[in-house]
Phi, psi and omega in degrees: 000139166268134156221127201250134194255195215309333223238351189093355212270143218264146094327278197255119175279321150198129159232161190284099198292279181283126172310306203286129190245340201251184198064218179224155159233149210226210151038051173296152179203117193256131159210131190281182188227164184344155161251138171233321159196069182138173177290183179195123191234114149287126178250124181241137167190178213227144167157212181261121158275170137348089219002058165230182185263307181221162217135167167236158197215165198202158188186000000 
């Protein structure tokens, strides 16, 4: 994930949302939540977990 302020300019240069790399993940959904003291982004998406085969996982 990337996060970018107003002007474009990288924030975040990049981090790694899902542990999981192998297999497929599918369905993503980002949505930020209140700032109380800083952003806060929920990820939500479906695929292979941490030992499961399929699931939804959030982070």
């Amino acid at each position: 994930m990337h996060l970018f302020d107003g002007s474009g300019a990288a924030i975040i240069d990049s981090e790694n949302i899902n542990e999981e790399l192998l297999g497929r993940q599918w369905n993503p959904t980002v949505t930020q939540l209140m700032k109380v003291d800083g952003d806060r982004f929920l990820v939500i998406w479906s695929g292979n977990g941490l030992g499961y085969t399929a699931g939804v996982f959030t982070r």
